[in-house]
TORKOL-4160 file (C-alpha; in steps of 0.2 Angstrom, whole numbers, padded with zeros to 4 digits, m for minus):
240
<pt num="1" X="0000" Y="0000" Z="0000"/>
<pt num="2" X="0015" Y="0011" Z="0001"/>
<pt num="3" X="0016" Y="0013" Z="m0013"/>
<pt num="4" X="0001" Y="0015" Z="m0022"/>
<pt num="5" X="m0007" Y="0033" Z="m0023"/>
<pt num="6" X="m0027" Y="0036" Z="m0023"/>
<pt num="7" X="m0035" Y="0051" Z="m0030"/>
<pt num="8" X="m0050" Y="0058" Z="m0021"/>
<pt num="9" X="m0064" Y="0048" Z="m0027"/>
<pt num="10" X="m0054" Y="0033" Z="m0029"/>
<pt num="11" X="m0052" Y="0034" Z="m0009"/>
<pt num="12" X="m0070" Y="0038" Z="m0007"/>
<pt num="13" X="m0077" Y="0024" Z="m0014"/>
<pt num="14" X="m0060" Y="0013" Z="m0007"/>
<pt num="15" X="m0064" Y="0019" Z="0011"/>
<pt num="16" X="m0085" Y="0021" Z="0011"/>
<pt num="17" X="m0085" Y="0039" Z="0013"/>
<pt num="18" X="m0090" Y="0052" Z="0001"/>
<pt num="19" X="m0079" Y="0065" Z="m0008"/>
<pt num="20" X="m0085" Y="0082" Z="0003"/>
<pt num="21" X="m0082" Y="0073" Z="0018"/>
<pt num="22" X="m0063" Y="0071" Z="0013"/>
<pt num="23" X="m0064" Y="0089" Z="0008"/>
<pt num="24" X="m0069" Y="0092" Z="0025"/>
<pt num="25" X="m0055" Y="0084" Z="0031"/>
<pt num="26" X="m0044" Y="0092" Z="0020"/>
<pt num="27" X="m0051" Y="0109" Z="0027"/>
<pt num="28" X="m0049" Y="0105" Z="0045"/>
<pt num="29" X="m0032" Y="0100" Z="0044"/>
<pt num="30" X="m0038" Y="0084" Z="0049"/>
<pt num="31" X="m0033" Y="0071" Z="0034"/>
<pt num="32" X="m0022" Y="0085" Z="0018"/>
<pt num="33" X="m0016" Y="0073" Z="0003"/>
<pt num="34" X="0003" Y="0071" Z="0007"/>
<pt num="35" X="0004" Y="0076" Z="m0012"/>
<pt num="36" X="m0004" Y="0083" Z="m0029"/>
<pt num="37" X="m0006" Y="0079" Z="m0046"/>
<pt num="38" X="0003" Y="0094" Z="m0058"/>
<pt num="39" X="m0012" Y="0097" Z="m0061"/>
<pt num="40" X="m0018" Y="0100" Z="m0043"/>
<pt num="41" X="m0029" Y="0086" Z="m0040"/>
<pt num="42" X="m0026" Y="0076" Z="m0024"/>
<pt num="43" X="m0016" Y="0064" Z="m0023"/>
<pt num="44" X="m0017" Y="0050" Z="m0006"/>
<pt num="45" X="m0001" Y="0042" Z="0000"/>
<pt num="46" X="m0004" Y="0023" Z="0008"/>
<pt num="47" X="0000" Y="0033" Z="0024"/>
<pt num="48" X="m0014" Y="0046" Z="0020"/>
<pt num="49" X="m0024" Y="0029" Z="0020"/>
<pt num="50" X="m0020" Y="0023" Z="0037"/>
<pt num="51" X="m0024" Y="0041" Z="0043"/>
<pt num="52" X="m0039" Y="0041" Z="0035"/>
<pt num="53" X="m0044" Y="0023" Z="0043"/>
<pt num="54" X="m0039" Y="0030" Z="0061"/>
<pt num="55" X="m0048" Y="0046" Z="0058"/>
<pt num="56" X="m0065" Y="0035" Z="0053"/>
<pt num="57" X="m0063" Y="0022" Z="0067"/>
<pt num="58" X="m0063" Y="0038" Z="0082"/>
<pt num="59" X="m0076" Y="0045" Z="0074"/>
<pt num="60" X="m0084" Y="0030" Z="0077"/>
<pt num="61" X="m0082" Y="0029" Z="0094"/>
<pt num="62" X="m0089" Y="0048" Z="0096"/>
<pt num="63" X="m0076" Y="0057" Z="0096"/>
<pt num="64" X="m0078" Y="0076" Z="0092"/>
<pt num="65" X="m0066" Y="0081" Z="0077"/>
<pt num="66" X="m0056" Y="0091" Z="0088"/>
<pt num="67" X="m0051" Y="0077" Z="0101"/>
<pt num="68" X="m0049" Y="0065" Z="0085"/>
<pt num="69" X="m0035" Y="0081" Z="0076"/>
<pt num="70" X="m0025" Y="0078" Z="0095"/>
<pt num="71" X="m0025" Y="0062" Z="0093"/>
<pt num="72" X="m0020" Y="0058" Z="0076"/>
<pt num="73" X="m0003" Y="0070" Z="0078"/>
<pt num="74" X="0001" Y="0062" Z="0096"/>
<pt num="75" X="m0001" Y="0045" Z="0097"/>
<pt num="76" X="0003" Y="0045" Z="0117"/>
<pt num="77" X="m0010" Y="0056" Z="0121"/>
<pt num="78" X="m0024" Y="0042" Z="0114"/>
<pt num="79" X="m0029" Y="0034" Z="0130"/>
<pt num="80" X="m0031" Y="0050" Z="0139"/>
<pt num="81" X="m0042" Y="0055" Z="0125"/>
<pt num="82" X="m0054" Y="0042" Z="0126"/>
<pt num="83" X="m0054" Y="0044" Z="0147"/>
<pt num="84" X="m0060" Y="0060" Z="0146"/>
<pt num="85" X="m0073" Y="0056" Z="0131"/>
<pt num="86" X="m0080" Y="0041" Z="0143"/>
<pt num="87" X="m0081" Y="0051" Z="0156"/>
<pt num="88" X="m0090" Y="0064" Z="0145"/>
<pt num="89" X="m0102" Y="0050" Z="0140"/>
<pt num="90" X="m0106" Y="0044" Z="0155"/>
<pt num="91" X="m0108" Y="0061" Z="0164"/>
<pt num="92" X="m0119" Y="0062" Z="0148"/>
<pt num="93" X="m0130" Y="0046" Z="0151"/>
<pt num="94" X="m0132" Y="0053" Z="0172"/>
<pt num="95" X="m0141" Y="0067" Z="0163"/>
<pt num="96" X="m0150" Y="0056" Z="0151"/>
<pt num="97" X="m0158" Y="0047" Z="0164"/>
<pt num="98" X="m0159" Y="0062" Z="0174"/>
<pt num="99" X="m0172" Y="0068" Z="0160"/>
<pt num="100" X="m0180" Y="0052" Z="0158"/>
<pt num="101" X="m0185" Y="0052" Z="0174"/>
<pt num="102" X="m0192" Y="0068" Z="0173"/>
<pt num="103" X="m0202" Y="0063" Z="0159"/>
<pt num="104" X="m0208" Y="0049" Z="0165"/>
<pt num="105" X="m0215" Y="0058" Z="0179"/>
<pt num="106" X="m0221" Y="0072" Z="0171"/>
<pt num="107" X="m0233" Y="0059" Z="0161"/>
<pt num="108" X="m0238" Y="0051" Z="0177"/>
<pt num="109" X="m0243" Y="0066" Z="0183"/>
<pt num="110" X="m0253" Y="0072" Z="0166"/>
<pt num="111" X="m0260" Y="0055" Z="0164"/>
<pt num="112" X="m0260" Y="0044" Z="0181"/>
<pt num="113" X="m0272" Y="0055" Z="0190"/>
<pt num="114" X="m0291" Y="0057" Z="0196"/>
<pt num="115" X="m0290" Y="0072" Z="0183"/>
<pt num="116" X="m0284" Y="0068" Z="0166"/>
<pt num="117" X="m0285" Y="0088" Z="0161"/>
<pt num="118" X="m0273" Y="0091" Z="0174"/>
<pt num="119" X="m0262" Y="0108" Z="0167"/>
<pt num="120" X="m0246" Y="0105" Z="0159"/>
<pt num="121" X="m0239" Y="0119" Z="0169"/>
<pt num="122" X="m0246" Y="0111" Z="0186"/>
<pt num="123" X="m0239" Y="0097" Z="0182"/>
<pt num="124" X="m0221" Y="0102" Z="0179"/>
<pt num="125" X="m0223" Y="0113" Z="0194"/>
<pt num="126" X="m0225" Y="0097" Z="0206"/>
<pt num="127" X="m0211" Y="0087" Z="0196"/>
<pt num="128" X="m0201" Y="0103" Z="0201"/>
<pt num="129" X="m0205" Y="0102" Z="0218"/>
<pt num="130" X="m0202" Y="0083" Z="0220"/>
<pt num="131" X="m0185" Y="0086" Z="0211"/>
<pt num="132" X="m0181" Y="0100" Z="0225"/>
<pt num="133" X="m0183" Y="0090" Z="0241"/>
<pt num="134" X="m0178" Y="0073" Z="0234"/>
<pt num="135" X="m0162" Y="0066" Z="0230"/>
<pt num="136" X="m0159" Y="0060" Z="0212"/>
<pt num="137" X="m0157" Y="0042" Z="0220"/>
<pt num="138" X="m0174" Y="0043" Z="0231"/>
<pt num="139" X="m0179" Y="0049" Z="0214"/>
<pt num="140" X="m0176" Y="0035" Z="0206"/>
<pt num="141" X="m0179" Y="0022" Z="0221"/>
<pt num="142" X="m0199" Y="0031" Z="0220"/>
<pt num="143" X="m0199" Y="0029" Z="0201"/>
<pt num="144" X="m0195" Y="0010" Z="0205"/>
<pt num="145" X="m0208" Y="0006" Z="0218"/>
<pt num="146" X="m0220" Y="0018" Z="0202"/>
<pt num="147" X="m0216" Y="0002" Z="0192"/>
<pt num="148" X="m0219" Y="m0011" Z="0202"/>
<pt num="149" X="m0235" Y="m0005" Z="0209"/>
<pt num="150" X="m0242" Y="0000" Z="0192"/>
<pt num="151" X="m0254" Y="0016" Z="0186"/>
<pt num="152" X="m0272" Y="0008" Z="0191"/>
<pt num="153" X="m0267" Y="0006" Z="0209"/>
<pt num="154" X="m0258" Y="0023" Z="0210"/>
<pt num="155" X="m0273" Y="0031" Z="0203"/>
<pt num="156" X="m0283" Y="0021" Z="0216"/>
<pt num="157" X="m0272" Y="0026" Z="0231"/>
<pt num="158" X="m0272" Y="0046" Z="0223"/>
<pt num="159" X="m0291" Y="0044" Z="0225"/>
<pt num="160" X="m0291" Y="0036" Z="0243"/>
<pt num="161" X="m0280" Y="0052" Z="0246"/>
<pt num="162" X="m0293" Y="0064" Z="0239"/>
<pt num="163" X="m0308" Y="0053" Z="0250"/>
<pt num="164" X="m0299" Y="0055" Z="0265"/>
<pt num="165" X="m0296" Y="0073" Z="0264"/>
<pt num="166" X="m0313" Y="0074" Z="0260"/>
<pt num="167" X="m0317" Y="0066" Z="0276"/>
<pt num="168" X="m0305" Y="0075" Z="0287"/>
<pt num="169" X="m0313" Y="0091" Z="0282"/>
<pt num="170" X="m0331" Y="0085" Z="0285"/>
<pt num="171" X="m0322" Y="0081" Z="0302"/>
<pt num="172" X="m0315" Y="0096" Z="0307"/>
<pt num="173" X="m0329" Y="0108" Z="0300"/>
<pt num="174" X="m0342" Y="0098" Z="0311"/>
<pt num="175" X="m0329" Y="0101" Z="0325"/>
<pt num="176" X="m0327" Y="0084" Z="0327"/>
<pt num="177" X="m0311" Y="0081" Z="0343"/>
<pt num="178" X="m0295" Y="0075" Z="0336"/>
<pt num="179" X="m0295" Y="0059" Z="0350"/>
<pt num="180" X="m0312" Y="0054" Z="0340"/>
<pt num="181" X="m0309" Y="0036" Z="0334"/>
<pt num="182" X="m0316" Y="0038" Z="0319"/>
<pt num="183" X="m0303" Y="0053" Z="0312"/>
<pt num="184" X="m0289" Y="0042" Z="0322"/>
<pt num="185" X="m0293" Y="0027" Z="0310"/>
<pt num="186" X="m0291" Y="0043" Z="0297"/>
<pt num="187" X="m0276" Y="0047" Z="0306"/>
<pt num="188" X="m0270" Y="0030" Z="0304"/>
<pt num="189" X="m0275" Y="0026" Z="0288"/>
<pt num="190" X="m0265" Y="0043" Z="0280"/>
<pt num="191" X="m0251" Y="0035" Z="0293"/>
<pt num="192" X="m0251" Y="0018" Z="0280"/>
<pt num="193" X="m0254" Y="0029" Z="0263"/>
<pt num="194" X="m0238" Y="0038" Z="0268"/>
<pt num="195" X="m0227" Y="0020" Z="0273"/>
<pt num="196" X="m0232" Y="0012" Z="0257"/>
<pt num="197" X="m0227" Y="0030" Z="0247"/>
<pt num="198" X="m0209" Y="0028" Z="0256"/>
<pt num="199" X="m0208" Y="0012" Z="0255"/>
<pt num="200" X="m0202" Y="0014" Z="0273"/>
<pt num="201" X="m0187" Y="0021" Z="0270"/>
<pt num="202" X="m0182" Y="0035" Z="0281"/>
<pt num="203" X="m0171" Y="0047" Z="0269"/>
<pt num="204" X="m0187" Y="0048" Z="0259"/>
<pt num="205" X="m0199" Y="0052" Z="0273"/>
<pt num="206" X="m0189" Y="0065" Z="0279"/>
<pt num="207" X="m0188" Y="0070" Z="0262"/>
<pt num="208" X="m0208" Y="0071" Z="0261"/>
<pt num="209" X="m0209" Y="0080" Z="0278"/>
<pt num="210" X="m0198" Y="0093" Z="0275"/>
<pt num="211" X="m0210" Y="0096" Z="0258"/>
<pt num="212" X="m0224" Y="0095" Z="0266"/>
<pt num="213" X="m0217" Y="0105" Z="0281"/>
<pt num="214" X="m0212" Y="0122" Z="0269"/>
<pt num="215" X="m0224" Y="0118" Z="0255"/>
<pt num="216" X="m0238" Y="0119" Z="0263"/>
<pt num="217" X="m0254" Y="0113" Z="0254"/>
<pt num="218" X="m0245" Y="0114" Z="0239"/>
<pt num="219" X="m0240" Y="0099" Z="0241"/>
<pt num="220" X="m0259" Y="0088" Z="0242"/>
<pt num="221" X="m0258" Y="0095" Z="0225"/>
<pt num="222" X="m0275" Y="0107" Z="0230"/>
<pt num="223" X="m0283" Y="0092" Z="0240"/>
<pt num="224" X="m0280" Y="0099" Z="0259"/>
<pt num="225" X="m0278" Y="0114" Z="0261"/>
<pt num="226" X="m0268" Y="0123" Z="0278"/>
<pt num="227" X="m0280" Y="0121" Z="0289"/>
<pt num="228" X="m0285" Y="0101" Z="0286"/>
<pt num="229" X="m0265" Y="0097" Z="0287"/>
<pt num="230" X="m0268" Y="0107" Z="0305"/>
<pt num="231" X="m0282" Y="0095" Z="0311"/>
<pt num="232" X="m0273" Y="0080" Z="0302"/>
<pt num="233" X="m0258" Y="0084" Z="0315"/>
<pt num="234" X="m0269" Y="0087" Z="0331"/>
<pt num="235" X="m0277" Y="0069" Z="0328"/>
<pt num="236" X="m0259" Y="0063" Z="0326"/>
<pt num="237" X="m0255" Y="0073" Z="0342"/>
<pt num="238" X="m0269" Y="0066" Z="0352"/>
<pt num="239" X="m0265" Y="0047" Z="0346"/>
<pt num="240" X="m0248" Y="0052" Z="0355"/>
């Protein structure tokens, strides 16, 4: 091969790359014809070649054109090249699957509620306020325990939310005491509604009190408002 010489299309078709691609190249500094034809048409050495090969099989691996130019004129520097591109890509893939997450919530919460016409913009508000107070990893651990549970029982526990917020507020507005037993089995029963939501994992229900603690009724997503999450903690208080 070292002695043969390839004019441009010759290459091309030799290679599986097209002429304005080697053009490029050319342009970038990145693969110029060792020498010319008299009449100025390019002319590629068998060295040109293996160049050209190397060139191709970096690209393939991702490599921007600029990392691939440092590595075709320093040979040493190729392992440290392709560290910092994987580390690029994986610091890529974290935010991947940072984003699908975020989608996939951001569906649940448009479709996997008690109200399908939910706002877009309400919806992205609570995945924003979920993303504030939790930890990527409790992200990911509460989009697992999503999964296994499945959408028809999530919407069913979203409606035994809205029920017994409903009922707490009959409760309170009829004056109902807090050491009641029948707004302690409420009591109780948001008590289990909340274990099954963390799973029973204690990072994230910190996580959930702190959220509930300076959100507010923001939180119950317009089902409770301050003055139900008041009554909810005095019936806890009293079953203390």
């Amino acid at each position: 091969m070292s002695g043969e010489r390839y004019r441009i299309g010759e290459l091309a078709r030799t290679a599986g790359v097209t002429v304005r691609a080697l053009h490029h190249y050319d342009r970038l500094g990145l693969l110029v014809p060792s020498e010319r034809t008299h009449g100025g048409h390019r002319l590629y050495t068998g060295a040109d070649v293996q160049r050209l090969y190397r060139l191709l099989a970096l690209r393939e691996l991702g490599l921007p054109l600029g990392e691939i130019a440092v590595v075709l004129d320093a040979d040493d520097t190729l392992a440290g090249t392709v560290r910092r591109h994987l580390e690029h890509t994986e610091h890529r893939l974290e935010q991947l699957e940072a984003l699908r997450l975020k989608l996939t919530r951001l569906l649940a919460a448009l479709d996997g509620d008690a109200q399908p016409t939910t706002p877009i913009l309400e919806a992205i508000e609570a995945m924003s306020m979920f993303e504030k107070y939790y930890t990527p990893e409790q992200l990911a651990q509460l989009e697992r325990r999503r999964l296994e549970f499945g959408d028809e029982q999530i919407k069913a526990v979203e409606r035994e939310w809205a029920e017994l917020y409903a009922s707490l507020r009959e409760h309170r507005e009829r004056g109902t005491d807090p050491a009641d037993p029948a707004v302690q089995a409420l009591g109780r029963r948001a008590g289990e509604l909340v274990e099954m939501f963390t799973g029973g994992d204690p990072g994230i229900r910190d996580s959930l009190q702190r959220m509930y603690e300076q959100e507010g009724p923001r939180a119950a997503r317009g089902m409770a408002d301050a003055e139900d999450f008041a009554y909810l903690e005095a019936i806890r208080a009293a079953r203390s």
